[in-house]
C-alpha positions as CSV (number, residue, x, y, z in Angstrom):
1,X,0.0,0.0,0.0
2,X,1.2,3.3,-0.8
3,X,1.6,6.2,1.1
4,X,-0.8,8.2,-0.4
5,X,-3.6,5.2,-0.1
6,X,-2.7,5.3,4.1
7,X,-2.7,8.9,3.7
8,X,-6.2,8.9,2.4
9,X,-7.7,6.7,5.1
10,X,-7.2,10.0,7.3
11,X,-10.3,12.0,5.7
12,X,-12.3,8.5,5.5
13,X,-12.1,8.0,9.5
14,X,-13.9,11.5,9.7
15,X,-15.8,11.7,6.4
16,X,-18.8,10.6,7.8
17,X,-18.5,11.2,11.5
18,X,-21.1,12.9,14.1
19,X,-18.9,15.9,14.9
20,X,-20.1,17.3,18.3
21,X,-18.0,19.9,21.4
22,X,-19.7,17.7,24.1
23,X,-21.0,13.9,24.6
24,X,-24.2,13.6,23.8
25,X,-27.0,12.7,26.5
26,X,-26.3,8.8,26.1
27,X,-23.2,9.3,26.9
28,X,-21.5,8.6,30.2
29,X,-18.7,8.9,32.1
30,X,-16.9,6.0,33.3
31,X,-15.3,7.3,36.2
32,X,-18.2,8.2,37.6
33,X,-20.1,5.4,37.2
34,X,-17.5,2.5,38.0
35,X,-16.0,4.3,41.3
36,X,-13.8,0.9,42.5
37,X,-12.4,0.9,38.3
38,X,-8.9,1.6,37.5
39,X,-8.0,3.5,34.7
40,X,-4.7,4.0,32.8
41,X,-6.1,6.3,29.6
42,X,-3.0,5.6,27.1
43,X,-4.1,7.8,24.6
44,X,-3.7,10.9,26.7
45,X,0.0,10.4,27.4
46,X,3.3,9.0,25.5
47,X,2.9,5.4,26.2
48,X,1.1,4.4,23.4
49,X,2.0,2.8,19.3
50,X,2.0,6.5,18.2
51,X,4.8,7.8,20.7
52,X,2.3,10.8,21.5
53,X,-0.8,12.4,22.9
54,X,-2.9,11.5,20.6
55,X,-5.7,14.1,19.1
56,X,-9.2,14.2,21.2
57,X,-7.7,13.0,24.2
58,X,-7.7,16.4,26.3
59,X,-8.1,14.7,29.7
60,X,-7.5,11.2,30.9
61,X,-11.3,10.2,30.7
62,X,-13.5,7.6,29.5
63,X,-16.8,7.8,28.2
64,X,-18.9,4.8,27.1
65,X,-22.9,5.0,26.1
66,X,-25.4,4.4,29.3
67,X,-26.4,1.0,28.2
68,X,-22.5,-0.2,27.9
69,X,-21.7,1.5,31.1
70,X,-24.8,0.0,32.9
71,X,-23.2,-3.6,31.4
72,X,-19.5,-2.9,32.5
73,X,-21.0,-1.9,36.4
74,X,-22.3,-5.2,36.5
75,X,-18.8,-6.5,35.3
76,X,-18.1,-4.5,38.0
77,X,-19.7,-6.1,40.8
78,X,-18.9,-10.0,39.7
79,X,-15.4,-9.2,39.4
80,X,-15.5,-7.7,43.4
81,X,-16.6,-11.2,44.4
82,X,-13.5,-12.6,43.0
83,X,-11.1,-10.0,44.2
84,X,-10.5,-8.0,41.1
85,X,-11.0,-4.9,39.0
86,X,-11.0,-3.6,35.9
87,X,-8.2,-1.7,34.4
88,X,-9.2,0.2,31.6
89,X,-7.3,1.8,28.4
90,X,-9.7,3.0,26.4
91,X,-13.0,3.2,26.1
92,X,-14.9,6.1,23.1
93,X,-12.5,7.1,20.7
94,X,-12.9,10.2,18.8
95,X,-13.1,9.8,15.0
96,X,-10.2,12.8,15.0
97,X,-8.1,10.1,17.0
98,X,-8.5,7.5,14.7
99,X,-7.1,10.0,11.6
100,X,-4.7,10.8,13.7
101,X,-3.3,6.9,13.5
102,X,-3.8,7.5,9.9
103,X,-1.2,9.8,9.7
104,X,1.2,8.0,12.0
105,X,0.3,4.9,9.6
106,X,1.5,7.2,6.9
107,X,4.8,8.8,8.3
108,X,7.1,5.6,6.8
109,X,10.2,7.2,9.1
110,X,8.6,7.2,12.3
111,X,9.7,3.9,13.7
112,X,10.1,5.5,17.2
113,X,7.8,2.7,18.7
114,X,8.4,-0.5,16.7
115,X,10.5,-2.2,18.7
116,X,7.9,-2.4,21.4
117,X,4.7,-2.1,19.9
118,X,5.2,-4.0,16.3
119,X,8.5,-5.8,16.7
120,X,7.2,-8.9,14.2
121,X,5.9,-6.4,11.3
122,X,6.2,-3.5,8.9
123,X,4.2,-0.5,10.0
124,X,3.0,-0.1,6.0
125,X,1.2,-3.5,7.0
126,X,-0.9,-2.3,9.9
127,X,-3.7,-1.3,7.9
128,X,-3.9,-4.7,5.7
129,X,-3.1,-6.9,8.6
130,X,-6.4,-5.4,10.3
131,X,-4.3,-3.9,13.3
132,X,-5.6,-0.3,12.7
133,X,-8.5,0.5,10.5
134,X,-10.3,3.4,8.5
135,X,-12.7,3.8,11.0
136,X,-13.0,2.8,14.7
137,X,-16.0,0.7,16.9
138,X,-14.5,2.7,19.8
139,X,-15.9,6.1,17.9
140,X,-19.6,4.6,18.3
141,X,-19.7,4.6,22.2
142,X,-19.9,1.2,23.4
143,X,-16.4,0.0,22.9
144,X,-13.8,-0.3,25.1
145,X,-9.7,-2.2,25.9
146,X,-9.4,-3.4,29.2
147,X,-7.8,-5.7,31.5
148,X,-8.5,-7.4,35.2
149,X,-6.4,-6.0,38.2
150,X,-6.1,-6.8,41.6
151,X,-8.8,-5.4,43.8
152,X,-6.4,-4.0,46.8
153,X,-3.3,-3.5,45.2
154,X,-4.0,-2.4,41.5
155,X,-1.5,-4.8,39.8
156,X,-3.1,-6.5,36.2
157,X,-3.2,-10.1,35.6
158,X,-0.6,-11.3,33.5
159,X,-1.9,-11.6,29.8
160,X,0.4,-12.3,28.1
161,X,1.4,-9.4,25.9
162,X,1.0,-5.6,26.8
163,X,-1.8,-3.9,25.4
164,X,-1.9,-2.7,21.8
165,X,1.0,-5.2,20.7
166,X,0.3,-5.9,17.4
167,X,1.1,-9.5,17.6
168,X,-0.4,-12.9,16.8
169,X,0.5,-13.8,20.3
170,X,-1.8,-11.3,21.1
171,X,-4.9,-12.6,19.8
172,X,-7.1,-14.3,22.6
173,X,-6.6,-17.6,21.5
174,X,-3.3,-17.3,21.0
175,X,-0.7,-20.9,21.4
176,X,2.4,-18.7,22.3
177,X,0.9,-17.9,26.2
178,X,1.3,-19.5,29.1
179,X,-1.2,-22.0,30.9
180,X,-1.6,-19.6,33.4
181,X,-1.7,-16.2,30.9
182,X,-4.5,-17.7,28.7
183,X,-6.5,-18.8,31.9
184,X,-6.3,-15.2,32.9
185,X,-7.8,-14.2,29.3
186,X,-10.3,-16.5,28.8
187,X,-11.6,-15.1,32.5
188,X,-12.3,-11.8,31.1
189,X,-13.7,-13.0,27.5
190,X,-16.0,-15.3,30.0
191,X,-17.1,-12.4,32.6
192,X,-17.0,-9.7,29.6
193,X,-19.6,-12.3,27.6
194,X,-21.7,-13.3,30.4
195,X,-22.6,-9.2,30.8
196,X,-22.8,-9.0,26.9
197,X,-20.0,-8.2,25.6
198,X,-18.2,-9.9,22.6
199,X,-14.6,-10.1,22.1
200,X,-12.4,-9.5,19.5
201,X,-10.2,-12.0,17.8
202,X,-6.9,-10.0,17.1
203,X,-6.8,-8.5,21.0
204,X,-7.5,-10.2,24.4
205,X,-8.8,-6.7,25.6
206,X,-10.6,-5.4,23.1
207,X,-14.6,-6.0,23.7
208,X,-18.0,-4.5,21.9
209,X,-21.5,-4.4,23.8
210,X,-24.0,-7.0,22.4
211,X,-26.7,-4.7,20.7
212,X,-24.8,-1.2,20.9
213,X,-27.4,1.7,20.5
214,X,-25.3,3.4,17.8
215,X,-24.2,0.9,15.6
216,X,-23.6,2.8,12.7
217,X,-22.9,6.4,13.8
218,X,-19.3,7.4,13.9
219,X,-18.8,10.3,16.9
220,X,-15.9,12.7,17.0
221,X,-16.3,15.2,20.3
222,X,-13.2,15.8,22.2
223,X,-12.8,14.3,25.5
224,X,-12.5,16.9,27.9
């Protein structure tokens, strides 16, 4: 793929896109709602595939649509009873986020973050190989990356792989784990599907809610 094709996957993420300054009234916000969650927003920092803050990501929030967060407090609760948490990455994703990995898909010399976030591939392959795409479920509302954590001290289960390692190894059903590491992933698939979510198959933390309310409507309002 050339760079201009890449290049042109920037306009397409928000071409159609619900462009709003605020979240709309469906909207809610995590934090508030999930008081005993954990949260570690990669997106508003450095530690991320792009090596930067990336556009949209004003504060370190997360918003997710009522019905997703009413889904996740349940989550919530079951995971109490087993002595963990939730750790969560990202949850809405502004369409201007997603164009932003566009261009970072399209800058060929920025390697900055290969060697931990892409080790195995070429980043002109990201796009093809289905690691990033045009357009984002995480910009309808009920999307979100996570992981479990200890209740009391905070520290996640061992998964395997980081998140956002684009790796085989870290699809969910992935050979190259450890007894132990794929127990701990198939525990949040399981918990994460009982309160109806579905999984991904390319990453363990990556999950959808069953029947979203905006299925196809792409929002871009900064998170603030």
């Amino acid at each position: 793929m050339s760079a201009s094709e890449e290049t042109a996957r920037e306009p397409q993420a928000l071409a159609s896109a619900v462009v709003l300054d605020a979240p709309p009234a469906e909207f809610r916000d995590v934090g508030e709602v999930l008081e005993r969650a954990r949260f570690d927003v990669r997106y508003h920092g450095t530690d991320n595939f792009v090596g930067a803050r990336i556009d949209g990501y004003e504060a370190p929030r997360c918003f997710l649509t009522r019905p997703a967060c009413e889904a996740l407090s349940d989550v919530a609760r079951a995971l109490e009873r087993e002595g963990l948490s939730l750790l969560i990455y990202d949850c809405y994703r502004p369409a201007r986020a997603v164009a932003h990995f566009a261009r970072w898909a399209a800058d060929a010399a920025d390697l900055r973050t290969r060697a931990e976030y892409y080790p195995d591939l070429r980043k002109a392959d990201l796009f093809a190989l289905g690691y990033i795409a045009a357009r984002s479920g995480h910009s309808r509302g009920s999307t979100l990356d996570l992981t479990l954590a200890d209740l009391k001290t905070g520290a996640p289960l061992d998964m395997g792989t980081p998140f956002d390692l684009f790796s085989e190894r870290s699809w969910p059903d992935s050979p190259d784990v450890t007894a132990e590491q794929k127990g701990n992933r198939d525990f949040l698939a399981d918990v994460m599907g009982r309160h109806d979510f579905d999984p991904f198959h390319m990453e363990w933390w990556h999950f959808t809610l069953r029947g979203e309310p905006f299925p196809d409507t792409y929002f871009d309002f900064p998170i603030r």
